[in-house]
Each structure stands twice: as structure tokens, then as C-alpha cells.
C-alpha atoms as one frame of an Amber mdcrd trajectory, in Angstrom:
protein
  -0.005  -3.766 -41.477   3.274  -1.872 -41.389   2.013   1.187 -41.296  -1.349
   0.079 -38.811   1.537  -0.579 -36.249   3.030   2.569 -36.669   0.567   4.975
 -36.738  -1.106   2.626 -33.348   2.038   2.268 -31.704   3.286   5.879 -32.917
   4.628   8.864 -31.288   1.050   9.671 -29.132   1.100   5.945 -27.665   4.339
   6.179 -26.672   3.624   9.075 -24.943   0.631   7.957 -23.181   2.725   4.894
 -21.945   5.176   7.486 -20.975   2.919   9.137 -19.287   1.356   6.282 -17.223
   4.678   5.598 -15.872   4.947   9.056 -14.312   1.860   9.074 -12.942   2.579
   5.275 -11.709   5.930   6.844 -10.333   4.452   9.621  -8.337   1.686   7.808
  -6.832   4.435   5.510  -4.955   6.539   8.557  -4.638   3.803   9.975  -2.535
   3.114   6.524  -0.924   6.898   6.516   0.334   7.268   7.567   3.912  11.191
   7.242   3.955  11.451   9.541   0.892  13.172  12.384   2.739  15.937  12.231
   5.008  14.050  14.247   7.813  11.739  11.176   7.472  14.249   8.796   7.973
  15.697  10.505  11.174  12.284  10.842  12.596  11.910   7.520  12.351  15.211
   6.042  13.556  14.607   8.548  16.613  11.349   7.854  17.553  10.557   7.649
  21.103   7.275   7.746  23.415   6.299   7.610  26.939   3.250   5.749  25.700
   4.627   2.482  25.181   3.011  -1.001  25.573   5.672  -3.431  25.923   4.411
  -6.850  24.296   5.363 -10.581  25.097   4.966 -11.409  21.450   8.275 -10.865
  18.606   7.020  -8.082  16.037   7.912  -8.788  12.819   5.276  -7.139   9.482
   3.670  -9.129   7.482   5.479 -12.135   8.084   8.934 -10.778   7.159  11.844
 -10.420  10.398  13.504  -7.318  10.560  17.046  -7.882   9.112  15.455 -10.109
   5.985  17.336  -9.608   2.602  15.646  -7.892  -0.315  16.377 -11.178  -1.802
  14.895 -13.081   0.701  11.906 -11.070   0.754  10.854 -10.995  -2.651  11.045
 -15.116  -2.625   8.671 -14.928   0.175   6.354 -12.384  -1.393   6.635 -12.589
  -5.105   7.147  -9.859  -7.800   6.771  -6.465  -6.535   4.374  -4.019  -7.886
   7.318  -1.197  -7.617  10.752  -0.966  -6.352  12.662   1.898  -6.075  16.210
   1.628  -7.509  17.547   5.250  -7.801  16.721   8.130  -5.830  16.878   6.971
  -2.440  17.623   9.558   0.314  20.697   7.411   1.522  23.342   5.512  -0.320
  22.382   1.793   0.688  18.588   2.385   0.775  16.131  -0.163  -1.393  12.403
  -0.335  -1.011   9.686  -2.317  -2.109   6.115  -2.119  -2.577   2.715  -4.220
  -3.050  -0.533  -3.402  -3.449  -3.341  -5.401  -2.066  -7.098  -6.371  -0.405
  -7.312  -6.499   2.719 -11.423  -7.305   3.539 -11.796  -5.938   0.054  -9.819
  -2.775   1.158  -7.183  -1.601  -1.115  -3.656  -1.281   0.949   0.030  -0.576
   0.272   2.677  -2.241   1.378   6.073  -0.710   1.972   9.544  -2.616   2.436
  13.001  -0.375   3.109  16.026  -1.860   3.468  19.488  -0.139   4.228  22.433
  -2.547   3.690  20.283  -5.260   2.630  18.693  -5.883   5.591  14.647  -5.225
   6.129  14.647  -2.493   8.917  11.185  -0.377   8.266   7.908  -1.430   7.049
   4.561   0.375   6.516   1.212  -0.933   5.600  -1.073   1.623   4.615  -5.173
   2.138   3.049  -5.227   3.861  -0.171  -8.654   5.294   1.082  -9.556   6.411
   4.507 -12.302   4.465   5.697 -12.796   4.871   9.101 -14.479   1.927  10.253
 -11.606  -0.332   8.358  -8.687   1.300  10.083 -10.300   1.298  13.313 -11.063
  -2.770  12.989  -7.229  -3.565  12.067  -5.786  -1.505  14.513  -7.829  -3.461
  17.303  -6.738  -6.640  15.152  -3.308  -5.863  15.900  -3.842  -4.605  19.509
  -5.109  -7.806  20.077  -2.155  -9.820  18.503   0.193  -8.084  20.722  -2.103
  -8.125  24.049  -2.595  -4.752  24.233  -5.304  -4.077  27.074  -8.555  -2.944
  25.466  -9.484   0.074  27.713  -6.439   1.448  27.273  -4.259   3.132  23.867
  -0.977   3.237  23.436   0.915   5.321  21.022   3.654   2.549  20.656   4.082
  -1.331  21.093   7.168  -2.620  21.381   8.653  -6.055  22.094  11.736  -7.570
  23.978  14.179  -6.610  21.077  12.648  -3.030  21.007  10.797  -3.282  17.439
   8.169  -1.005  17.254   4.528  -0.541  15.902   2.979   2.575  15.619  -0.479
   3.812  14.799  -0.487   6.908  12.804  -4.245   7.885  12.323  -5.447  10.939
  10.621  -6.518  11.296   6.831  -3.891   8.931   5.745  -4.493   5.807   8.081
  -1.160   3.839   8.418   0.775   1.228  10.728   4.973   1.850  10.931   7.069
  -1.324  12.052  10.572  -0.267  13.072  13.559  -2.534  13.503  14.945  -2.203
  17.239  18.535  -3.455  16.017  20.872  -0.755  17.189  23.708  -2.296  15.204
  22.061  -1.386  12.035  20.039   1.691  13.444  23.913   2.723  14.322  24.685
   2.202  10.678  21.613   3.818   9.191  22.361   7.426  11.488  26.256   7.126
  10.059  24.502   6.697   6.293  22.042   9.909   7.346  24.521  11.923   8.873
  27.098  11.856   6.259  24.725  12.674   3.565  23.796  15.385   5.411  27.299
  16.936   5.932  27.407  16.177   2.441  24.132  18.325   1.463  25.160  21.145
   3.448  28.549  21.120   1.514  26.814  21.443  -1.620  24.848  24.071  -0.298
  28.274  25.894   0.843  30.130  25.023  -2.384  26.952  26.770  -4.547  26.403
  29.793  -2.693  30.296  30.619  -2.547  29.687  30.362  -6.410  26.742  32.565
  -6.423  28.706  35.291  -4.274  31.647  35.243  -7.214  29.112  35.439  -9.614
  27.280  38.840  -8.312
């Protein structure tokens, strides 16, 4: 039995459960749209002369920007990943879930900075275009957006945002409007930049000593 185990649970299982979580890793690696810092700036910054202002408070999936990880997770359950090193900014968490929506497989993506929920994503692991098209009108009309008309961004009294990105990778971005912590996140972002770039000095005035 001993030696059943060993040669089953031996070196080449190991390595094929070693191998699944890579491949696990990278898929929500690729999933993660705050990955980068650019990313992060880009969305922090985001403006739009398309805007449809609505009546109704945005929040994504029924979580309020400025929720707790904590707080989340009780509301949610378990998640199927979580991120806990390798963030682009000190202070960064997220969170994701897979699930159906109409029998179409999604992603869900949670970031927090400081503890507080400020960026969510819901995304189809497989472009189908009559799918996207139907929840995107399922949101328009949550927020009262006028049907002849599209608008790049809806936004509501506290300046949260929605936005539609469309394409080969469908997706919907929520975006806290919370300058207090938006003010905190471009602090985070810009001192790990000035950071970066000192790096970048310290290594090339090592290379020059070097040749």
C-alpha cells in the first residue's frame, strides 16, 4: 500500500498538481485588468464626454464601493482565487469568482486598495456576441439609459462609473467615484513609480561601472 501511494502520489503527480496551479495562476493573471500600474492609472483617470448621468446609486454585483475584503467575502462566499502577492501597489487585494450567467461562463473581479472595494469587473470567458449585447442593454436599462442612444460611460450622483468595453474580450468596469480614496490610490501609484524609475537609475549606474 506503501509503496501504491508513493509511486501514485510520486514525483510526476506532484508535478502535474504543480503544474495545474500555474496554469490556474496565469489564466487569472490574464483575467486581471489592474495587473499593471499603467492599468491602474488609466483607470483612476478615466474620463469621457460621453457620459449618461443616472438617477440610480451604482454599486456591482451587489457590493458598495468602499466594502471590506472582509465584508465582501461574507457576502459572496469563498473565492475561486485571490491574489495575495504581486500586486502592482502596496495596499492592493483582489478577488475573483467564476460563474453562469444564462448558462454563460463569467469572471468576476474585486480590487481593493486599503481595504476598501474601489474597482470591479465582470467579464465572459467566451465572446458570444449575442450574450454581451443582451446584458449590456440589461444594464442600460437598470440605469435608464435612453435606448436610441449609447453612451460610453454611466455615471451616478457620487460619480461611480460603468463602462462598456466591447471588442474580443467583452467586459463591464465599475469604478469607485470616491476622490478621498482615488486621492490615496494616485499617492500609492505615484510613489511606486518614483520608486521603479529609481531602480531603473540605481541598475543602469551599475551597468555603466561594470563596462
Amino acid at each position: 500500500m506503501m509503496l501504491f501511494r508513493t509511486l501514485f502520489n510520486g514525483p510526476g503527480g506532484l508535478r502535474k498538481r504543480k503544474y495545474y496551479r500555474e496554469d490556474r495562476v496565469d489564466f487569472y493573471r490574464n483575467k486581471n485588468a489592474l495587473i499593471a500600474k499603467a492599468s491602474i492609472n488609466d483607470i483612476i483617470t478615466r474620463n469621457s464626454y460621453d457620459v449618461f448621468v443616472s438617477k440610480k446609486h451604482i454599486n456591482f454585483y451587489g457590493i458598495a464601493f468602499g466594502t471590506s475584503l472582509k465584508a465582501c467575502k461574507k457576502k459572496m462566499g469563498k473565492p475561486n482565487f485571490e491574489v495575495k502577492k504581486g500586486s502592482a501597489l502596496e495596499g492592493q487585494n483582489t478577488i475573483f469568482y467564476r460563474l453562469r450567467i444564462a448558462n454563460v461562463k463569467c469572471v468576476l473581479q474585486l480590487h481593493f486598495f486599503n481595504d476598501q472595494f474601489f474597482f470591479g469587473q465582470l467579464s465572459l470567458k467566451h465572446n458570444t456576441g449575442y450574450f454581451s449585447g443582451e446584458l449590456i442593454n440589461i444594464v442600460r436599462e437598470k440605469y435608464g439609459l435612453p435606448e436610441a442612444k449609447y453612451f460610453e460611460l454611466i455615471t451616478d450622483e457620487h460619480d461611480n462609473k460603468i463602462e462598456f468595453i466591447e471588442g474580443m474580450a467583452p467586459c463591464i468596469r465599475y469604478t469607485t467615484g470616491d476622490q478621498k480614496l482615488l486621492a490615496e490610490i494616485r499617492t500609492a501609484l505615484h510613489s511606486a513609480q518614483t520608486k521603479q524609475r529609481s531602480r531603473r537609475l540605481k541598475q543602469n549606474e551599475m551597468l555603466l561601472e561594470l563596462v
